[in-house]
N, C-alpha and C positions, 0 to 999 in steps of 0.2 A: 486250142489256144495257141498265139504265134507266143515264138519265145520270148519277146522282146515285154509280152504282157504279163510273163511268169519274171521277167529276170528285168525288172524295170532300168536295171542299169545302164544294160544294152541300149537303152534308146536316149537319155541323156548324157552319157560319158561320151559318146562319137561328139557331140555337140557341146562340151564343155571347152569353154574359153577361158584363157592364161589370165586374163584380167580378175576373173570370181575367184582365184587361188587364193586370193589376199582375204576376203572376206572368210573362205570355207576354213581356212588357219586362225583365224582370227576368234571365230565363233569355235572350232573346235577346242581350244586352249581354253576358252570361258568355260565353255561347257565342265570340261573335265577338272578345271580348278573348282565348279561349282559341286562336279560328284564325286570328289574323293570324299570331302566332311559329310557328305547328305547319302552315299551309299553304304560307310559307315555305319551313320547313325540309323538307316534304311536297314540294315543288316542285323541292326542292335532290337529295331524294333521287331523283326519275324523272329526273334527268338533265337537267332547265330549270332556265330562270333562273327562280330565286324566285320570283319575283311570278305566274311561273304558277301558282302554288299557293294564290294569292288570287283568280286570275282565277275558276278554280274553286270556289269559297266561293260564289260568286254566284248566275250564273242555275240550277245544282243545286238551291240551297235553293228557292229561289223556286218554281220547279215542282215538287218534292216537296210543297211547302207544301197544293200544290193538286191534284195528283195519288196523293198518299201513303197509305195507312191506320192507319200511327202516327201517334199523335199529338206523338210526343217524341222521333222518331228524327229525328238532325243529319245529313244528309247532306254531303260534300264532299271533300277529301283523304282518305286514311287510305297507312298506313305500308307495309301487305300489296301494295294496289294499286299504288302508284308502285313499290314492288320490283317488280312483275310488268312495269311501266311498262319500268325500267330494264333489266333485263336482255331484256325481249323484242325493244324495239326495236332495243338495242345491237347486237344482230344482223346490223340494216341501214342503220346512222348512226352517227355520233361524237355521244355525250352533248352537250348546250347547241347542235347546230348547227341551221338553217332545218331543213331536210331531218328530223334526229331528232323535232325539234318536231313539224312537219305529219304527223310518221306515228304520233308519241302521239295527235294530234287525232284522225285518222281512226282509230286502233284506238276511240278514247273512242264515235265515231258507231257504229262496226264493232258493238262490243260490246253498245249502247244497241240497235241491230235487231233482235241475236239473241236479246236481255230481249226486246224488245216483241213477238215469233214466237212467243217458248217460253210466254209472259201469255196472247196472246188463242186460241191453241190450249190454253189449261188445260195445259200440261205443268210446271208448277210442283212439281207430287208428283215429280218425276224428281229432284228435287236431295236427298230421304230418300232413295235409292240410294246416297248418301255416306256409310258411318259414320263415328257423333263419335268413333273412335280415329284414322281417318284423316285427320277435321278437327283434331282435336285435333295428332298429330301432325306434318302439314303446317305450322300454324299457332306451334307451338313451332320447330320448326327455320326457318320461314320468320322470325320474332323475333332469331334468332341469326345470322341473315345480314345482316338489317336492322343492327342492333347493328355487325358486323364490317364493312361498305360504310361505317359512321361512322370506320373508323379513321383515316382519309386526313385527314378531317377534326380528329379530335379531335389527333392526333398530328402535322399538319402538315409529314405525307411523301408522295408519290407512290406508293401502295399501285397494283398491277396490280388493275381492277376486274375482279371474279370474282362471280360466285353460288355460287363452291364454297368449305367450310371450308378444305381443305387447301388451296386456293390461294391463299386470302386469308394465312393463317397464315405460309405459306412466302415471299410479298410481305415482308408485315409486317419477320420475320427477314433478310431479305435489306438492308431501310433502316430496321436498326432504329438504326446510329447517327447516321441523319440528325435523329434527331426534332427536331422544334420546339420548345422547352421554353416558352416564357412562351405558343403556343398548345395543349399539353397541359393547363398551369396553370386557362387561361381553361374550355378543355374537360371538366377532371376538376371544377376549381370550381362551373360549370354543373352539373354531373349530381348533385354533394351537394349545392347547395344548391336546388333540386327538389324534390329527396329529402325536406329537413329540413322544405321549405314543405308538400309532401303529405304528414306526420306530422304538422305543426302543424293544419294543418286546409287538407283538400281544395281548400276552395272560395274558398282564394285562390289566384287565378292565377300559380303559380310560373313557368310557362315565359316569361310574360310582362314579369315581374319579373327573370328573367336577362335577356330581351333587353334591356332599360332598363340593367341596371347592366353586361351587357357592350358597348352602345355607348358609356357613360357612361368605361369604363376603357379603352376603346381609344382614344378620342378625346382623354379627359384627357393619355393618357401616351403617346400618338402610337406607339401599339403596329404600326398599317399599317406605319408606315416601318420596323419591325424586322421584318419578315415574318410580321406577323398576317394571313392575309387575311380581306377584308371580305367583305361584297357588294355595297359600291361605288354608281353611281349606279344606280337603278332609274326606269323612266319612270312618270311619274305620269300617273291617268286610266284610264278603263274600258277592259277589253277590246272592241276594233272587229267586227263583225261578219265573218265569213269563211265561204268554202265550205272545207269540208275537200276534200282528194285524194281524190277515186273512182277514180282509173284502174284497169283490170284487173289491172295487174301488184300496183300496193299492197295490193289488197283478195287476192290472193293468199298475200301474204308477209303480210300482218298478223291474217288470219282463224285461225289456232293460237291468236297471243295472244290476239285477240279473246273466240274459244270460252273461252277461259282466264279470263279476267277477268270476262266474264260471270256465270259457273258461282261462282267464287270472292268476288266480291263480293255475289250473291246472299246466298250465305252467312251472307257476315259481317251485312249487313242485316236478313237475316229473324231471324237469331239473337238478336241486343239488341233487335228490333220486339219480337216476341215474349215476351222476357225485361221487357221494360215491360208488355207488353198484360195479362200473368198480376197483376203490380203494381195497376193500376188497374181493370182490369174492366169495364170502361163502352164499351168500343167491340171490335171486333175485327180481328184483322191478316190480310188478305185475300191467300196468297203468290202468286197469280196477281195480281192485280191489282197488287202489289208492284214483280212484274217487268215489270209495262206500267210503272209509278212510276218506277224507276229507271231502264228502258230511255228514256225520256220526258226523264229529267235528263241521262242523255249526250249524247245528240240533242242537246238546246236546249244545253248545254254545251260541244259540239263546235263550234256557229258560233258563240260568243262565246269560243275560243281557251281552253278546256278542256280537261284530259288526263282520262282515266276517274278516276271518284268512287263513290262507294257511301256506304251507313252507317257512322257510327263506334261504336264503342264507349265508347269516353270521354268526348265530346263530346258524345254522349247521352245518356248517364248523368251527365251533370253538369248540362244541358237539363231532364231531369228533374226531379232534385234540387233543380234554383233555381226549380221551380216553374211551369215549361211546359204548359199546359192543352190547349193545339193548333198548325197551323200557326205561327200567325204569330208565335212566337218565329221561325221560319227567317226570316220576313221582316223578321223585325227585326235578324237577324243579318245579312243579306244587305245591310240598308240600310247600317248599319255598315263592312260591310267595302268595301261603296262609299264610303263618304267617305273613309273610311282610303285608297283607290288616287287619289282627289279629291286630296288634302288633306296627308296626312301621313308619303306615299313620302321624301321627303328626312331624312325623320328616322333610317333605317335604314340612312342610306350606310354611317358605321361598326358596322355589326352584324358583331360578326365570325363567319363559319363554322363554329366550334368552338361557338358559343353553339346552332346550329342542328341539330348532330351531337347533343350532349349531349340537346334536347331529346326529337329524333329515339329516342334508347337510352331514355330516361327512357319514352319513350309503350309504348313495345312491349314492356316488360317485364310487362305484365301476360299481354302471350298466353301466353308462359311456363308450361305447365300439366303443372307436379309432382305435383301434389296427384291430376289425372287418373291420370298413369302408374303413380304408387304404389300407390292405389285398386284399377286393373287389374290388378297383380302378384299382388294377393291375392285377387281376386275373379274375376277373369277371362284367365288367361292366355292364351288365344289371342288375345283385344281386346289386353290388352297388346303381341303379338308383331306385330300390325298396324299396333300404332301405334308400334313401335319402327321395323320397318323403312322406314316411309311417313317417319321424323325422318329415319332415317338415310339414305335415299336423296335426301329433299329436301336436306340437309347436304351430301353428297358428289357426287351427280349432277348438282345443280341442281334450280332453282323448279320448271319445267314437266316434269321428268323424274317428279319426287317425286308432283305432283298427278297424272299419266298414272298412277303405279303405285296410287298411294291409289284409284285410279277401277276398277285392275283389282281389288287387293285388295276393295274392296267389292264388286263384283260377285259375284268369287268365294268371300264369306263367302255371299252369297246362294245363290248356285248350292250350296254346299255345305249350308247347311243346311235348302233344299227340298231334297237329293235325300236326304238320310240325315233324313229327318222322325221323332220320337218316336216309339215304337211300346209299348207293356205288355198284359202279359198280363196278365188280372183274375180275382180270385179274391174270393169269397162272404165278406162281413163279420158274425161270429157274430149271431144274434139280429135281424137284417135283411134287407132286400131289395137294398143297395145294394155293389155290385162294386166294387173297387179294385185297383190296383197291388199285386203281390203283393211287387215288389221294396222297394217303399214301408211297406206292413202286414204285417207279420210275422204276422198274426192273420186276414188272410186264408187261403183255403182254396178247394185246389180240387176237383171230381168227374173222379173218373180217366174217366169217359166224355166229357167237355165239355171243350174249351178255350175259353176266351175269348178274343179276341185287338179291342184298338183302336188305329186307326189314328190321327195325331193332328195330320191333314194335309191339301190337296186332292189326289185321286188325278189324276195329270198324265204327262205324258211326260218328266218329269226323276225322277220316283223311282217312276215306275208298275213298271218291273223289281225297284227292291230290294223292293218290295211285296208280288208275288209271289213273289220266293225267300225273304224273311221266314217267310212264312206255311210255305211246303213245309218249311223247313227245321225249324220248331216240329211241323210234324206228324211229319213223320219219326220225331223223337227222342221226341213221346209216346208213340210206339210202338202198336202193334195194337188196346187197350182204347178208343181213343178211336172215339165214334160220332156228333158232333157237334160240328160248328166252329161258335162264333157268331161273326160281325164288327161289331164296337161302331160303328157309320159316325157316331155324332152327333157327330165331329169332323172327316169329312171333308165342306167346302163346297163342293166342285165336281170332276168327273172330266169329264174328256175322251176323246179317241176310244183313246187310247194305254191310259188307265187302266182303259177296258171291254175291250180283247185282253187283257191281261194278267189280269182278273177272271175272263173270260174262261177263261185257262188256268187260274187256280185251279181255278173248277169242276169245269172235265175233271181237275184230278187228285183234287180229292176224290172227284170220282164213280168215277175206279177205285180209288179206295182203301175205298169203299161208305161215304163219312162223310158226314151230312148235312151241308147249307149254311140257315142261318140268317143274317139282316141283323136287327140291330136300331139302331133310331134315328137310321135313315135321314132328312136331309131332303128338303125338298120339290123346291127344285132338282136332286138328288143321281137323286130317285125317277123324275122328270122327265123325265132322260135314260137311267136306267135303260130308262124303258120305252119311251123313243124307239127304242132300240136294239132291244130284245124281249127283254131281261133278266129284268124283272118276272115274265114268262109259263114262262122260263125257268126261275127260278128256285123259280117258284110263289109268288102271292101269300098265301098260308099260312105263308110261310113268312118274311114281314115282319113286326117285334113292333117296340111303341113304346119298349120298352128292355131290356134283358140280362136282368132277371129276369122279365120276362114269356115270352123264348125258352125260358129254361132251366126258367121250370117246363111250358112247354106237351111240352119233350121229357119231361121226369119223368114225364107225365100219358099219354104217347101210346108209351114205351119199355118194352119188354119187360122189361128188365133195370133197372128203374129203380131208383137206389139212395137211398134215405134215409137215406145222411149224407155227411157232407163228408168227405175226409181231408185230410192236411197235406202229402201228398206233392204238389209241383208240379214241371213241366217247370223245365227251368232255363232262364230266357230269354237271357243272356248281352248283356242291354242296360244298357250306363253310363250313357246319357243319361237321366236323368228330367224331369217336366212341371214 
């Protein structure tokens, strides 16, 4: 690998022009006005104190700046992660303690290895094995937990912390007449007016603007001493350099989440990289190299007292928007939110909680995807039912129960539609040489001596059986007149040792049943191992045509009983699926 594709900076900084400074300052300052309140509140969700949530702003951006192949992707907190944060480590610590803390850092390094393993072996393509119903889904019910873990906050009761809906729910009802009314106020306040600032226009910092005017009203009206809470004093100053926990035992109990947040943050990253890289055009988003990038930014973020981080969504596309041309917006975001931990920690004592919940519900409402599920009710019901049950397991199971079943359901859409591959019978189109789907053209036609049959798959060991009893089964029913099978192969790219037995017994049954065997538009790999095998010899290379109507008329030409014309009667094939 040249360096310039390990150290991407190398190859856009020689080429960075004085004119994008304006925009990379520009978008940088947004950015970090946007993550001081939102890393925060980011911080408050995984279960630390705050200011871990700014620790992380830091040295992430810094190295993605310089490791990344977006140009506009913000890396740092995000809502998804600290939920996976919160509920994996709870497991093995009480929220806010030493102990919880050190075993967030170390999953953040945990996770950052298994990126940088899955990068430099290329296994990047592993994470399309996820379908978007099941990201979809995961990523909607994982919004509505996020949402429900604010109630504590917003409502200023003692909710029992859960990652399940109905546990959350049944808490709630349980203290519901504890609530806290003047920190609901502050909490529902926050979330409208948010709301009203992202309708007035995006690209004023609303979250930022509640935390101003919510420290502004607690402090005015000494709202702490009636049971607002804040978050109080915070230490000011960079995060101190630290070895995270390696012991055996941690790396045992924290490698689930790890794998977990890996895999999941990936995601979220490559999906807005991507969604930007299609926007501008001018460079490309590299997903291996990605997850060296990101795995890179946990590492260097785990020893400067960092919980795992990823891409945001928001925070990117607002990076974008203000005009971000490369890295060093992050490094300008990153300086920032250093002085900010320098400089301006004391300003925050009275921030109260409910301002950080609110903001928290405000960010994740866009994962929220109606618009997907609707889509698939009418378009696609089985993606629908995938992404129904992956919601509704992540909802009632829990975070890592939901992602396990999304990982098997995608598998097993796959498994399932290699082994039941498309298959059509082809019939002669009037006045032409070109074959079609009979079930498609009405106007097709077939010869009561010929079937056509293609296959529209690799021939493999997950569907090489239905392959063969496809075929037997279509010959059967055309009954005695038939004296020529042709097999359409220009769609199958590759057959292995399973898909030559099973061709194999085709043969043998056509040959007792005296029908010829015909391949047409076979390719070159496909012919390759036919004759590795001794197929070809087998089957007679005479009996290989570059396409369907080269087969059918060499039988026309060489058949006793050759007929000159088509009829309308066809086999019935009994296939719903079409191409």
């Amino acid at each position: 690998m040249k360096l310039r594709q390990f150290v991407p900076i190398l190859e856009w900084l020689p080429q960075y022009k004085r004119k994008d400074a304006r925009g990379d300052l520009l978008a940088g300052l947004t950015v970090a006005v946007m993550l001081v309140p939102q890393g925060m509140a980011y911080g408050l969700l995984a279960g630390m104190p705050p200011i871990y949530g700014l620790y992380a702003g830091i040295i992430p951006l810094l190295l993605y700046a310089f490791f990344g192949t977006s140009r506009q992707l913000s890396v740092g907190p995000t809502a998804l992660v600290s939920l996976l944060v919160l509920t994996g480590v709870a497991e093995f610590a009480e929220p806010g303690t030493p102990l919880f803390i050190s075993l967030a850092i170390t999953t953040a390094l945990m996770a950052g290895g298994i990126q940088i393993l899955l990068g430099s072996f290329r296994l990047g393509f592993l994470i399309n094995f996820l379908s978007h119903p099941v990201i979809s889904g995961f990523t909607s019910a994982a919004a509505f937990i996020i949402g429900l873990s604010q109630l504590k906050n917003l409502f200023g009761v003692n909710i029992s912390r859960s990652n399940r809906l109905h546990e959350v729910i049944g808490s709630l009802f349980q203290h519901i007449g504890e609530i806290h009314y003047p920190t609901l106020w502050i909490g529902l306040g926050g979330i409208l007016f948010i709301y009203l600032i992202k309708k007035i226009n995006r690209s004023i910092p609303g979250s930022l603007l509640a935390v101003v005017i919510g420290i502004f009203i607690v402090w005015q009206f000494q709202l702490d001493q009636q049971g607002v809470a804040i978050v109080g004093a915070i230490p000011a100053g960079l995060p101190s350099f630290s070895v995270p926990d390696l012991s055996l035992g941690t790396v045992r109990q924290m490698f689930p989440l790890a794998l977990t947040i890996c895999v999941i943050s990936f995601i979220e990253s490559l999906a807005i990289a991507k969604m930007i890289e299609i926007k501008h055009k001018s460079y490309r988003v590299l997903p291996n190299q990605e997850l060296i990038a990101l795995g890179i930014t946990k590492i260097g973020g785990a020893f400067f007292q960092s919980f795992p981080t990823t891409g945001s969504f928001t925070r990117s596309a607002i990076n974008d928007e203000s005009g971000a041309k490369s890295g060093l917006s992050s490094v300008v975001a990153a300086v920032i939110i250093s002085l900010t931990l320098l400089f301006l920690m004391p300003l925050f004592f009275y921030l109260p909680k409910a301002i950080l919940g609110s903001i928290i519900v405000m960010a994740v409402t866009s994962l929220i995807n109606f618009k997907e599920a609707r889509a698939l009710w009418f378009q696609d019901r089985k993606d629908f039912l995938t992404l129904i049950v992956t919601f509704l397991a992540t909802l009632f199971l829990g975070i890592q129960i939901g992602i396990a079943l999304g990982v098997v359901l995608s598998i097993a859409q796959i498994i399932y539609k290699t082994s039941r591959p498309h298959v059509a019978v082809l019939g002669k189109l009037p006045e032409s040489s070109s074959y079609r789907n009979i079930d498609r053209f009405e106007e097709a036609t077939q010869q009561d001596e010929v079937l056509v049959y293609r296959f529209d798959s690799q021939l493999f060991f997950g569907n090489a059986a239905p392959f063969r009893e496809g075929i037997e089964d279509l010959v059967t029913r055309q009954g005695k007149e038939l004296k020529v099978f042709v097999l359409d192969a220009s769609s199958i790219t590759n057959i292995d040792s399973s898909g030559i037995h099973e061709l194999k017994d085709v043969m043998s049954f056509l040959k007792n049943r005296e029908i010829l065997l015909y391949l047409a538009g076979v390719r070159g790999p496909v012919r390759d191992t036919l004759q590795k095998y001794g197929l070809v010899d087998k089957i007679g290379s005479k009996n290989f045509f570059l396409d369907v109507h080269a087969a059918v008329e060499y039988f026309k030409a060489n058949s006793e009983k050759a007929a000159d014309f088509w009829s309308k009667r066809a086999v019935q094939t009994n296939i719903k699926s079409k191409p």
